[in-house]
N, C-alpha and C positions, 0 to 999 in steps of 0.2 A: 528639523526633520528633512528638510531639501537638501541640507548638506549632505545629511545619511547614506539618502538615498543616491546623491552622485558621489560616492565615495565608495558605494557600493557597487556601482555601475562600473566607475574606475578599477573597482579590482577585478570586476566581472571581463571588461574587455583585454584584461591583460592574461587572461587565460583561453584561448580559442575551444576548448573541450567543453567549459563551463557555459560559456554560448552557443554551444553544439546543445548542449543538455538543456538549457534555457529553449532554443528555438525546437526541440522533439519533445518538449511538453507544452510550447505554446501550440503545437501543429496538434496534439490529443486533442488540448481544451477546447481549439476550435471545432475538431470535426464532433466532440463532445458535443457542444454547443449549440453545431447546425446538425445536429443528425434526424431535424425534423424533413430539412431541408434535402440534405445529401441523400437521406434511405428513407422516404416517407412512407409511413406506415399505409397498411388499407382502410380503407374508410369502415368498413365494418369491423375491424382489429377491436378486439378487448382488449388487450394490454401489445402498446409499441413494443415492448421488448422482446416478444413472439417471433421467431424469425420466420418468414414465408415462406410455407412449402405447398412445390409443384408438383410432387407426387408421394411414390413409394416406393421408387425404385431401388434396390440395395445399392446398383452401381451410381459414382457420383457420377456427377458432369465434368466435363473440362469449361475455363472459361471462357465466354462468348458474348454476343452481343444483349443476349438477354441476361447475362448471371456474369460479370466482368471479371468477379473470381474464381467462377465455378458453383458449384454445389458439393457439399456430402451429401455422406447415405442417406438415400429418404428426401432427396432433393430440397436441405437446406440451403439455403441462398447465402454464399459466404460473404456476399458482400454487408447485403443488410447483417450477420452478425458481426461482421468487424466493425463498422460504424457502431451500433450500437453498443456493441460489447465493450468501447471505448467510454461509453458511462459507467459502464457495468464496472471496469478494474478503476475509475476515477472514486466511483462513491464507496468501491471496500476498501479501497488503500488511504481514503479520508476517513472514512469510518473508523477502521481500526486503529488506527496508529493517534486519531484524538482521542480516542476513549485510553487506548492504552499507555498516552502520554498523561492524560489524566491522572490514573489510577498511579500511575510510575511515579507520579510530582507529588501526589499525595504522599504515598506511603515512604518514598524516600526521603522527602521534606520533614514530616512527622521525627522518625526515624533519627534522622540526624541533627533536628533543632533538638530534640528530649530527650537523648542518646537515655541510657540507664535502660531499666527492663522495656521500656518503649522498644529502644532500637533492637533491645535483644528479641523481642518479640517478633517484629515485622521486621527486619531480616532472616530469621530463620523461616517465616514462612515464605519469605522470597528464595530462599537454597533450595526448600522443600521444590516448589515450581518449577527450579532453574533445572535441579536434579534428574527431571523427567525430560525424554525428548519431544522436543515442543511438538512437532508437527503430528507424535504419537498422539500427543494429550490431546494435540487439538481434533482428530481420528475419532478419539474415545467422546469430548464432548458431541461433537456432531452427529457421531450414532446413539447415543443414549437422546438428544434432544430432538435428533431426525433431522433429514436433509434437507438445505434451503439458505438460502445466501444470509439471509440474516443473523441461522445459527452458525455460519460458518466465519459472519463477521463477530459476533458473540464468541466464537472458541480459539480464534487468531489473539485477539483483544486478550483473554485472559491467559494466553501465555506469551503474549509480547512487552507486557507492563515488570516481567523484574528487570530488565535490562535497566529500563529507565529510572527504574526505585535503583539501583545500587550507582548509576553515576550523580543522579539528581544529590543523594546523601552523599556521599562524598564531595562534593561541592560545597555544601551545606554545613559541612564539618569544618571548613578554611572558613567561609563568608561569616558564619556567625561570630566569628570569634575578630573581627575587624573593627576599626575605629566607630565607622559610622551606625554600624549596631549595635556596641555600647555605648553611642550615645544618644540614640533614640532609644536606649531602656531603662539611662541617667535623666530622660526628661519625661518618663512616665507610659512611654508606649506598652501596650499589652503585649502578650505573646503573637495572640494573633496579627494586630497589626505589622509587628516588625517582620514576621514568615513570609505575610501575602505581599507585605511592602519593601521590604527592601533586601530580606533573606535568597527567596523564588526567583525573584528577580535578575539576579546577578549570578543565577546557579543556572539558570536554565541553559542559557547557551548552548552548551557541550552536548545537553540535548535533541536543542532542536534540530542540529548536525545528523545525529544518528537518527531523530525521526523522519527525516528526508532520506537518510540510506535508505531506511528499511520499508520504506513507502514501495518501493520496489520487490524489495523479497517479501511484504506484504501480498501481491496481486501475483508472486510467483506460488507461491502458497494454496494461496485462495485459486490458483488454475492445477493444481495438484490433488487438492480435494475435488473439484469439479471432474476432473479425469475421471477418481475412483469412485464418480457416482453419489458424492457426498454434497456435493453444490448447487447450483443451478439444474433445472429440472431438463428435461430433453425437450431440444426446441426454443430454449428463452437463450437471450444473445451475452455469451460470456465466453471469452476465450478459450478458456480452460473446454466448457463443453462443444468447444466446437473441434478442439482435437480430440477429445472423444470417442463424438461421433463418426472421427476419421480413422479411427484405430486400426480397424481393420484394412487400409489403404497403405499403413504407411509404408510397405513393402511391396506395395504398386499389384500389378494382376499379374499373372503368367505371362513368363517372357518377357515381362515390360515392364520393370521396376519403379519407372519414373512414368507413368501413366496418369498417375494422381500423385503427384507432388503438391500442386495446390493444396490439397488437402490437410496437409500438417504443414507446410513450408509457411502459408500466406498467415494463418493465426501465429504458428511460432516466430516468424519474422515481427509480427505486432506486439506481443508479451515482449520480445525479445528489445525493440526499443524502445518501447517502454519505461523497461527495465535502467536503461542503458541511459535513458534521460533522469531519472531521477539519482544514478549513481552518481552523475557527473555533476548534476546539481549541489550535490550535499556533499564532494570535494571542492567545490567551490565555497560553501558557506562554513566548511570549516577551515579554509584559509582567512577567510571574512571575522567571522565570528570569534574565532579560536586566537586567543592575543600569543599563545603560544608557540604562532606559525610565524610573527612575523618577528 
């Protein structure tokens, strides 16, 4: 395991992007981490993730000593939402992408260990899913179920799992058919054991690669429904709603274009490396992982 792990380290430092993206997701986790510390809530708050408001004025703030980033409309305090809202894209881009790596291992594992009407089965209802535009599908769950982060991580989840069902099976299709899992089924191993033990195993990789990309266009997603209203409620700390609630800004006030920059610039700058840390993460673990690169 320590070898692994400094083998890994080694291939991490030979790429300076890859520890660019390593150190812009250790700098989320932390401020993830302390956001009790850095943006503490009010002592009478029902729920931290409530972002403090100072009034009701349509005009935002600029920032200042009391709001470091300003405010939007209706005097949200952008700071306390970027702080928080740093849990907020942490726990959907976890959320979705392990349930939908789930559901993807499953149905592609199945799929490609029992090929025959199995496979013909749960791939054609993987075409059926893929056929539709995800972000539409996901539109349509979130309005029939109603809006709320949860359905929103519910309607991501279910159209991000065929990606993973059609390379999971494909992998699956080489690995089974190798020495060492004919000969753990020459000494009596069941189906299940050889799938969970030494089939999944050796198919995941390629994987985990693409669930680390898309950890990223997960939370770009999930701040695309929060825009149109489908996410997070108005007021609770998610990025997405907090350009939102700038919308009407992003073209500044008369005569003064750049009046409320803050306003979209400071959230979109935080989705934006966000984004840009887990992209570079997951070319890094597929030069690591991928025996194909080297």
């Amino acid at each position: 395991m320590r070898e692994t792990l400094a083998g890994v380290w080694k291939a991490l430092k030979r790429k300076p992007l890859s520890l660019a993206g390593l150190g812009l997701l250790g700098f989320f986790g932390f401020v993830a981490a302390a956001a009790p510390v850095l943006a503490p809530p009010a002592v009478n708050a029902r729920d931290a993730y409530l972002i403090p408001q100072d009034g009701y004025s349509p005009d935002p703030l600029r920032p200042s000593r009391a709001h470091w980033f300003g405010t939007t409309e209706q005097q949200f305090d952008l700071y306390y939402g970027i702080v928080w809202g740093t849990r907020t894209a942490l726990r959907i881009g976890v959320k979705v992408v392990f349930v939908s790596l789930v559901l993807g291992v499953l149905v592609g594992g199945l799929a490609g260990f029992y090929g025959g009407w199995t496979d013909e089965l749960l791939m054609r209802l993987t075409d059926v899913v893929m056929a539709l535009p995800s972000i539409i599908l996901a539109v349509v769950i979130v309005t029939v179920r109603g809006p709320g982060l949860d359905n929103v991580v519910l309607a991501l989840a279910a159209v991000s799992w065929p990606s993973y069902a059609r390379l999971v099976r494909a992998d699956v299709l080489t690995v089974k058919e190798r020495e060492f899992v004919l000969a753990a089924r020459a000494l009596g191993a069941g189906d299940a054991r050889i799938l969970l033990r030494h089939v999944i195993p050796n198919s995941i990789y390629p994987v985990l690669v693409v669930a680390s990309l898309n950890t990223g266009a997960v939370v770009l997603s999930a701040a695309a429904l929060s825009f149109l209203g489908l996410g997070a409620p108005v007021g609770y700390a998610d990025w997405g709603q907090l350009i939102s609630m700038s919308r009407n800004w992003i073209l500044g006030a008369a005569g003064s274009p750049l009046a409320y920059w803050h306003t979209v610039a400071i959230p979109g700058l935080a989705i934006f490396l966000f984004v840009l840390g887990w992209n570079l993460l997951g070319d890094a673990f597929r030069d690591i992982l991928d025996p194909r690169q080297k």
